[in-house]
C-alpha positions in Angstrom: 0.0 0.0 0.0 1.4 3.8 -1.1 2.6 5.1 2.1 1.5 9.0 3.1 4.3 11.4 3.1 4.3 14.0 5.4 6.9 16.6 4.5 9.8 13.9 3.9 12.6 13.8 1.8 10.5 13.6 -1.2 8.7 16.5 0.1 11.3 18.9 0.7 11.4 21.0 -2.9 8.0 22.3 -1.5 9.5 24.0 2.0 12.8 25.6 2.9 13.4 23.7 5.7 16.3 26.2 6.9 13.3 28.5 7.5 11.1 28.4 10.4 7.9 26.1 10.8 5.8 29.2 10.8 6.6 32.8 11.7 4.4 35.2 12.6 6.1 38.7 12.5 4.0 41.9 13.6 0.1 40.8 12.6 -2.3 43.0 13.5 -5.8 42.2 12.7 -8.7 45.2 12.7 -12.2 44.4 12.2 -14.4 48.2 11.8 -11.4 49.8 13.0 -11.6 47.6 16.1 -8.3 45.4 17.1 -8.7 42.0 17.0 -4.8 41.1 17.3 -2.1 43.6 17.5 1.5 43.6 16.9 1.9 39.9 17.0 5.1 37.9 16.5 6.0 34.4 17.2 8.4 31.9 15.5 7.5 28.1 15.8 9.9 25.1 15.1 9.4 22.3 13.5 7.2 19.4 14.9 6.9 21.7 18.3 3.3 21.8 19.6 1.9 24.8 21.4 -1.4 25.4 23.4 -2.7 28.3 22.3 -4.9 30.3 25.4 -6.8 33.2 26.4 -9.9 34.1 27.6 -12.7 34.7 25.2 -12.3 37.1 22.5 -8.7 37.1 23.1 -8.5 36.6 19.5 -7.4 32.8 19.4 -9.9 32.4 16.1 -8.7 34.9 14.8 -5.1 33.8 14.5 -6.0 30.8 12.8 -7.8 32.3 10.0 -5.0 34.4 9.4 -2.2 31.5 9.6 -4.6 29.4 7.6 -4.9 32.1 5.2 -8.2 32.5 5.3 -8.1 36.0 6.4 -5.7 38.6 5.6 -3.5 40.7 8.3 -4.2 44.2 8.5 -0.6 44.6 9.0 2.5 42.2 9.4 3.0 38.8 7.3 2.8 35.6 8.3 5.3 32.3 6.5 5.2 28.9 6.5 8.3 27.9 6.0 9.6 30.8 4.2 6.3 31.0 2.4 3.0 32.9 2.3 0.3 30.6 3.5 -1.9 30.7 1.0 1.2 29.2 -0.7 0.5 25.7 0.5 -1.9 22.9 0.1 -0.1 21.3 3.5 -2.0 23.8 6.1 -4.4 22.1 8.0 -7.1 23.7 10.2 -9.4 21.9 12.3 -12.5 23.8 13.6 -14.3 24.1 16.7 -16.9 21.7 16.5 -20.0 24.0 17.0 -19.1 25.8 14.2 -19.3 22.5 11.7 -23.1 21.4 10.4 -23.2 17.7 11.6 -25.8 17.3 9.5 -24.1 17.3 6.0 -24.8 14.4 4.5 -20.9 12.4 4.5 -19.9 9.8 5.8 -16.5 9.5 7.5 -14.7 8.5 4.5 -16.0 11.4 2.7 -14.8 13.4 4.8 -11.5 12.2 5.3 -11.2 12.2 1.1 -12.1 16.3 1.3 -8.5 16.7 2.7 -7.2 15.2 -0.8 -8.8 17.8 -2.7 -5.9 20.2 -2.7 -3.5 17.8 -3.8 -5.7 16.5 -6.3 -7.9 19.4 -7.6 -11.3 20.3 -7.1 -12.9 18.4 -10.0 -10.9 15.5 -10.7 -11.8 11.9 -9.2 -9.5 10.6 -6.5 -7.2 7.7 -7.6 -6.1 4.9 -6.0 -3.3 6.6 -4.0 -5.5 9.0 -2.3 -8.3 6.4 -1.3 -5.0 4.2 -0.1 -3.7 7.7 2.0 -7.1 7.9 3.6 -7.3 4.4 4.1 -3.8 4.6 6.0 -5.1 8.2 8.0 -8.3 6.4 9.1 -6.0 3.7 10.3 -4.1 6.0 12.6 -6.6 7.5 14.1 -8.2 4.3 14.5 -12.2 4.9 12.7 -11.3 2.3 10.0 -14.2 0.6 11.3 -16.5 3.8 10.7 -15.8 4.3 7.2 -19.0 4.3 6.2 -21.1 6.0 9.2 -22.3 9.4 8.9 -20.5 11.9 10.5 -23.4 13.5 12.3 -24.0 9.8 14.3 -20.7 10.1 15.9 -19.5 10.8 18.9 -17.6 14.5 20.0 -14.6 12.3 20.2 -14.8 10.1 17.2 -15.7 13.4 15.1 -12.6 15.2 16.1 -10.6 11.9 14.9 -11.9 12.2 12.0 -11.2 15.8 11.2 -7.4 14.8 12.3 -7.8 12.0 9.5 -8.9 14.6 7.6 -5.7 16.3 8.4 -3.5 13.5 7.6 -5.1 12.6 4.2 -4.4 16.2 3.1 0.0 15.4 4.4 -0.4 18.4 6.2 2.7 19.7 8.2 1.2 22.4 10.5 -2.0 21.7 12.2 -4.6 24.4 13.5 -7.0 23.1 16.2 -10.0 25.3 17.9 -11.1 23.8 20.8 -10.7 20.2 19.6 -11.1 19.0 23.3 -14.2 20.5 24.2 -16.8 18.5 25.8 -14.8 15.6 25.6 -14.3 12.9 28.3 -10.7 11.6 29.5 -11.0 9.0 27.3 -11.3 10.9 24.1 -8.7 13.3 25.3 -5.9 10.4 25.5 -7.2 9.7 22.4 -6.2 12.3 20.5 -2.9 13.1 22.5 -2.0 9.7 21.5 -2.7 11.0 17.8 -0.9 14.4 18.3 2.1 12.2 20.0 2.5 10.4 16.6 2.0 13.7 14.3 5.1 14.9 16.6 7.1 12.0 15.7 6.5 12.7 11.9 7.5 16.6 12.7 4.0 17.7 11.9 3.8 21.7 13.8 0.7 22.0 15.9 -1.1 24.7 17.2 -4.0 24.2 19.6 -6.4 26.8 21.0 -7.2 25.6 24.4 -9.7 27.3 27.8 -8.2 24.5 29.9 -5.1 26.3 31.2 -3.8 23.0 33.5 -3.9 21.0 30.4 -2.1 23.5 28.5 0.8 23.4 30.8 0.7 19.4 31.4 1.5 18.4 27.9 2.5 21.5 25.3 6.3 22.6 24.5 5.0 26.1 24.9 2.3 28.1 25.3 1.0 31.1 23.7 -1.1 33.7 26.0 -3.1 36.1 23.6 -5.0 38.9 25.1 -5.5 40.4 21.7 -1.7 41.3 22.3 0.5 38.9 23.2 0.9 38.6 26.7 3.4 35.7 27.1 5.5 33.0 24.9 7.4 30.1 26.4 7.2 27.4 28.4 4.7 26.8 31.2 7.0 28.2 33.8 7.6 31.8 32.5 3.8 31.7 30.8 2.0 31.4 34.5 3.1 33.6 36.8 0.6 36.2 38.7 2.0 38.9 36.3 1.2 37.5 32.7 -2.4 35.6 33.7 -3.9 38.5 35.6 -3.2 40.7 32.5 -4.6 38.4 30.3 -7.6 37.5 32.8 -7.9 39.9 35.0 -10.3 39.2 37.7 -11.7 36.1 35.7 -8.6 34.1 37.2 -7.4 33.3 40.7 -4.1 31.2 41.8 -4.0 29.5 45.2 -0.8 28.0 46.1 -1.3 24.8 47.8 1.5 21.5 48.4 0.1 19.8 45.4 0.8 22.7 43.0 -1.0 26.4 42.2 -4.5 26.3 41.7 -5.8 27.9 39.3 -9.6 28.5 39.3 -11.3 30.7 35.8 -14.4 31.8 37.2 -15.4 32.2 33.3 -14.7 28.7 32.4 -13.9 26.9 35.2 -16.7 26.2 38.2 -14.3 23.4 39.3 -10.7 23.9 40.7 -7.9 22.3 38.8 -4.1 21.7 39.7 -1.4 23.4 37.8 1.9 21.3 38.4 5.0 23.1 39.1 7.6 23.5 36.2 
C-alpha cells in the first residue's frame, strides 16, 4: 500500500526547511477599526506543539484564520516555511466543533477524502493513491471501522478523529486546532494526544487553541497567551506567573498556592478547581 508522506525527503522541494515552521512577525488584525490582534510575532519550530490560550475574545480564532490564510492581516506577514500561507496545500485547520453542520450528509470517508482535494484538484476523481492515504489516516486514528457511518452519528470524540484523519489525508505539516477538546471525556482526550504524539514523531507543527489552562501546561512545548496582544511566549513556567495571567484575565482568574501545585480557578470557564503542576 502507497505510504503518506508527510513533508519527507520527497517533500522537501515544496518547503525551505532552513526556514522556520511558521513565523508570525508583527500581525495585527482590525475588524471596523476595532483590534482584534495587535502587533503579534512568534516563530515556531518544526514538529513543536503549542497550546494556544486566552480568555474569550482574546483573539485565538482569529489567528487561525490568518495563519490558515483564510483572512488577511491588516498589517504584518505571516510564512510557513519561508512562504505565504496561501502558498501551501499542507496547512491544516481543524474547527471548533459547534461551528461545523453535523448534519451534511458524508460519511467519515468522505470526509476524510475532502482533505485530498488540494493535492488532487477540485474536480478531478481521487485515484487509487488517495483512497489508499485515507485508508492509512483512518487507520491511525483508529475509525477504519466507521468508514462508512455518517458523521453527524458520531460521537464528539470520534468526530474530532476524523477531522485529524482529515488532516492527515491532506499530508499536512502544521495543524490548526479550535477547541478540539471541548466537551470531551478523558477517554477521548488520550485519544487524541495519542494521535498528536505520533504527528510529533513525523515533525508535523501543531497549534492548539485551548480554555483549559492546567492541560495547556501538562502536555505543550510552549504556550502562547493572547490577550489580543500577546501577553506571554514560552514554556509553562515563565507563561503562568501572577503577572502575565492577571493581565490576560484579570479578575476572571485566581491562583491559590497549595503542596500539590497552584491552583488555578477561571471563574469564566472553570466552576471546578484544577491543579497546575510546578515546572
Amino acid at each position: 500500500m502507497p505510504q503518506p508522506r508527510y513533508l519527507d525527503e520527497q517533500d522537501h522541494h515544496q518547503h525551505d526547511l532552513s526556514q522556520p515552521a511558521l513565523d508570525v512577525q508583527a500581525v495585527s488584525v482590525r475588524y471596523d477599526g476595532t483590534p482584534a490582534l495587535t502587533n503579534i510575532s512568534v516563530t515556531l519550530s518544526r514538529g513543536e506543539r503549542i497550546a494556544v490560550i486566552g480568555p474569550n475574545g482574546a483573539g485565538k480564532s482569529t489567528l487561525f484564520n490568518v495563519i490558515s490564510g483564510v483572512l488577511k492581516p491588516t498589517a504584518g506577514q505571516i510564512t510557513v516555511y519561508g512562504s505565504a500561507p496561501d502558498a501551501h496545500a499542507c496547512i491544516a485547520y481543524v474547527p471548533q466543533r459547534n461551528r461545523v453542520d453535523w448534519h451534511f450528509p458524508a460519511n467519515v470517508a468522505d470526509v476524510v477524502m475532502m482533505g485530498r482535494v488540494g493535492r488532487i484538484g477540485l474536480f478531478r476523481w481521487p485515484g487509487g493513491r488517495d483512497k489508499a492515504i485515507v485508508n492509512q489516516a483512518l487507520d491511525l486514528v483508529g475509525m477504519s471501522h466507521l468508514t462508512n457511518r455518517q458523521i453527524g452519528e458520531l460521537s464528539g470524540g470520534q468526530q474530532q478523529r476524523v477531522f485529524i484523519a482529515r488532516a492527515l489525508a491532506q499530508e499536512a505539516d502544521l495543524l490548526l486546532m479550535d477547541e478540539p477538546l471541548s466537551g470531551l471525556d478523558i477517554q477521548s482526550h488520550e485519544a487524541i494526544f495519542s494521535i498528536l504524539d505520533t504527528l510529533r514523531e513525523r515533525k508535523v507543527t501543531v497549534l492548539v487553541a485551548t480554555h483549559n489552562i492546567n492541560l495547556a501546561a501538562e502536555r505543550f512545548d510552549r504556550l502562547m497567551l493572547l490577550q489580543e496582544r500577546l501577553i506571554g511566549f514560552g514554556p509553562p513556567a515563565s507563561v503562568f506567573t501572577p503577572e502575565l495571567l492577571s493581565q490576560a484575565y484579570g479578575s476572571q482568574l485566581h491562583l491559590i498556592e497549595t503542596p500539590q501545585g497552584t491552583v488555578l480557578i477561571n471563574e469564566a470557564h472553570y466552576p471546578q478547581p484544577e491543579v497546575a503542576p510546578h515546572a
